[in-house]
N, C-alpha and C positions, 0 to 999 in steps of 0.2 A: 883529519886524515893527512896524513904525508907523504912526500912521493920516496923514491929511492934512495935521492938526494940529500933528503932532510929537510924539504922545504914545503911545505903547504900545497896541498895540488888545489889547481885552478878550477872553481865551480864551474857548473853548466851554463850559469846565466853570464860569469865573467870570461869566461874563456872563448875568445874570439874563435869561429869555425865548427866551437863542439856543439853536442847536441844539447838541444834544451829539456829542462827536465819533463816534458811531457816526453821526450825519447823521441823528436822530430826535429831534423836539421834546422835550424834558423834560416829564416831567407836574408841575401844578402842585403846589404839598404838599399834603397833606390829611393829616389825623389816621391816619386807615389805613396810607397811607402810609408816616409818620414811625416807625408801631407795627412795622408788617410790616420796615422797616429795622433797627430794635430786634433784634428775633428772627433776625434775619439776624447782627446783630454780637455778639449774646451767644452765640446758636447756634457760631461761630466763632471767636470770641476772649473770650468769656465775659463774666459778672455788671463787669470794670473798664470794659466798652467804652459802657457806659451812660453816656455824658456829651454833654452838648448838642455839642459841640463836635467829638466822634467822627462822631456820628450827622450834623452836617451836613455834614462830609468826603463820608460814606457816600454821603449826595443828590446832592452837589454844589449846598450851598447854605450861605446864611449862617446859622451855628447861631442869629444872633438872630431870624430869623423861626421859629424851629420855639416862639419864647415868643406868637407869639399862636395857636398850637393846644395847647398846655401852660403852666402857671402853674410849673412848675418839676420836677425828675426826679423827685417822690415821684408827681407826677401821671402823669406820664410810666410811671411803673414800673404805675400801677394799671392805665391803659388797656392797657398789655401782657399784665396778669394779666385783666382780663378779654375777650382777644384769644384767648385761652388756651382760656378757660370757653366764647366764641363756636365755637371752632373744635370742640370735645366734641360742641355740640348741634346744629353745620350738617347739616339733614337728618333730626334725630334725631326721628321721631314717637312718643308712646307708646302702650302696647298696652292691650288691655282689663284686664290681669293686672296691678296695683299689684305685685306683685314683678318681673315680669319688667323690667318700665319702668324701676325703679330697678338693675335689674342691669345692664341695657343701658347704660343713661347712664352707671351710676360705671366702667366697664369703660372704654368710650370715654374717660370725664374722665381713667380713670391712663393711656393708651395719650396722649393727646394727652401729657402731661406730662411721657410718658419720650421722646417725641420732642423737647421742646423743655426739658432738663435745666437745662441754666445758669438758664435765666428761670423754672423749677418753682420752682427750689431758693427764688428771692425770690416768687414769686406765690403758690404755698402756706400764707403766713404770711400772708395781704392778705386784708381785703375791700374790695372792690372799687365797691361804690355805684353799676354801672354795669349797662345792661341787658342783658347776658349771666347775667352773677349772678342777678339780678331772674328770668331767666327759670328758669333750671337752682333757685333755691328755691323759685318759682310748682309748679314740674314734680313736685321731691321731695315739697312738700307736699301736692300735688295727689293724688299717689301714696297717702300716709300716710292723707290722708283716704277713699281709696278702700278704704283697710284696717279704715277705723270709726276711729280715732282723734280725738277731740277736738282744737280747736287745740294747746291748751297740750300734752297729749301728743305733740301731731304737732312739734311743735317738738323735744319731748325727745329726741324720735327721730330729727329731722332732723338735730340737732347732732352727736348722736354717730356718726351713718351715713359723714354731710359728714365732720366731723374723722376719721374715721377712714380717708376717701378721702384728704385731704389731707397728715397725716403721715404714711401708705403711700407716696403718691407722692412725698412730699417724700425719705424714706429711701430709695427706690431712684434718685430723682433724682442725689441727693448722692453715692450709689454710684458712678453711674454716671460721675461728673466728677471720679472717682480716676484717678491715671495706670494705664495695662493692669498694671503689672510689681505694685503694691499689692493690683490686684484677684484677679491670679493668686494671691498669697499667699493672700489672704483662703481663697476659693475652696479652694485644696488642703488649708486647714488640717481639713476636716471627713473626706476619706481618710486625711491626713497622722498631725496630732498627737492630734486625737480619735479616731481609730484604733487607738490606740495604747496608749490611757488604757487601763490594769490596771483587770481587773473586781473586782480586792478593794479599791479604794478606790473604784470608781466604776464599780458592777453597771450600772447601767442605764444610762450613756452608750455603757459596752462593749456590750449586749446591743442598743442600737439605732445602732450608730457604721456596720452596713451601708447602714442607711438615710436618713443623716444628708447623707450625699452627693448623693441621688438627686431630694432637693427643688429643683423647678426653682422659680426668683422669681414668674415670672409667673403659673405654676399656682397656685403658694401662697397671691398674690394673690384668684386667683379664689374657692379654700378658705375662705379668712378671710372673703372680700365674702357669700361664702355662709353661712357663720356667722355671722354678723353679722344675714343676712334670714331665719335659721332663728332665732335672739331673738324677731328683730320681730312676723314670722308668728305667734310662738307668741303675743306681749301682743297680735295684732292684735283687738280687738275682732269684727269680720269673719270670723275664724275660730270663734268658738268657736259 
């Protein structure tokens, strides 16, 4: 079709301002926006689809505007990762109980994580400098000090809590973005081949190979976060 001119009139999806073909105004971009697109294409097509040029397909816009809300995709990658940390603490209030508080949150933080695997797998490793972060270490150390902890302790303890939330979820992230037929292997080898293992070379894998099976991830999860706040509790100054 052509316009009066002579010249090709501009489709829905390239014409900046028009409506899109479902016959609804396009929303303007916004940072949000751009992030929430992100998480949609990594969510789907994983950690490659990250590229200015994907993401402005996604919009239906010109990847060069998505540089004056990003200075370039490492920024890009951080705002997503802390899109991530926002999403854990929407809603999240803390309790009187400096433990509970931190159980609650890092439960939430691995649960938002395993729903959004591909962008775990790179947000895990990031900090983020932005105010989701800001808040969820305000919260933790908020917590710590509710436990008696001195800053610098509450630090020590923040670090290793955090990191230990993080490469949790980073591990079952990366699990999870195995193809199914990998993961079934995995999975059967603890009925399978550790089943199997002779107890005169290896007494105690045979004597616990019934139970080897029966570890669910996410409970285990829970197991570990709780040993982890059974440490802390015990150095908690608060407690003693």
């Amino acid at each position: 079709m052509e316009s009066r001119t002579g010249k090709p009139a501009a489709s829905a999806k390239s014409a900046k301002g028009k409506r899109a073909d479902s016959g609804r105004p396009r929303p303007s971009l916004s940072p949000r926006l751009i992030v929430e697109a992100c998480l949609e294409l990594m969510d789907t097509e994983g950690a490659d689809a990250l590229t200015f040029r994907r993401i402005g397909a996604q919009l239906g816009a010109d990847p060069t505007a998505l540089y004056r809300h990003f200075r370039n995709k490492d920024d890009l990658l951080l705002a997503v990762a802390d899109h991530l940390l926002e999403e854990g603490i929407e809603g999240f209030e803390p309790s009187d109980d400096w433990r509970q508080t931190l159980r609650r949150l890092f439960i939430r933080m691995h649960k938002v994580y395993l729903s959004h695997p591909r962008a775990a797998v790179l947000a895990t490793v990031r900090i983020t400098r932005r105010p989701a972060e800001m808040r969820v270490i305000e919260m933790t150390l908020t917590a710590l000090s509710d436990a008696g902890f001195p800053p610098e302790q509450a630090v020590r303890h923040y670090r290793a809590l955090v990191d230990f939330l993080l490469a949790w979820s980073c591990m079952d992230a990366t699990y999870s973005t195995l193809d199914a037929h990998t993961r079934r292997g995995d999975e059967s080898a603890w009925s399978g081949e550790y089943a199997a293992v002779p107890a005169a070379t290896h007494p105690h894998i045979a004597a616990a190979a019934p139970y080897l099976a029966s570890v669910d991830d996410d409970a285990n999860f829970h197991f570990a976060l709780d040993l982890m706040l059974d440490a802390i509790a015990a150095r908690a100054p608060a407690s003693g």
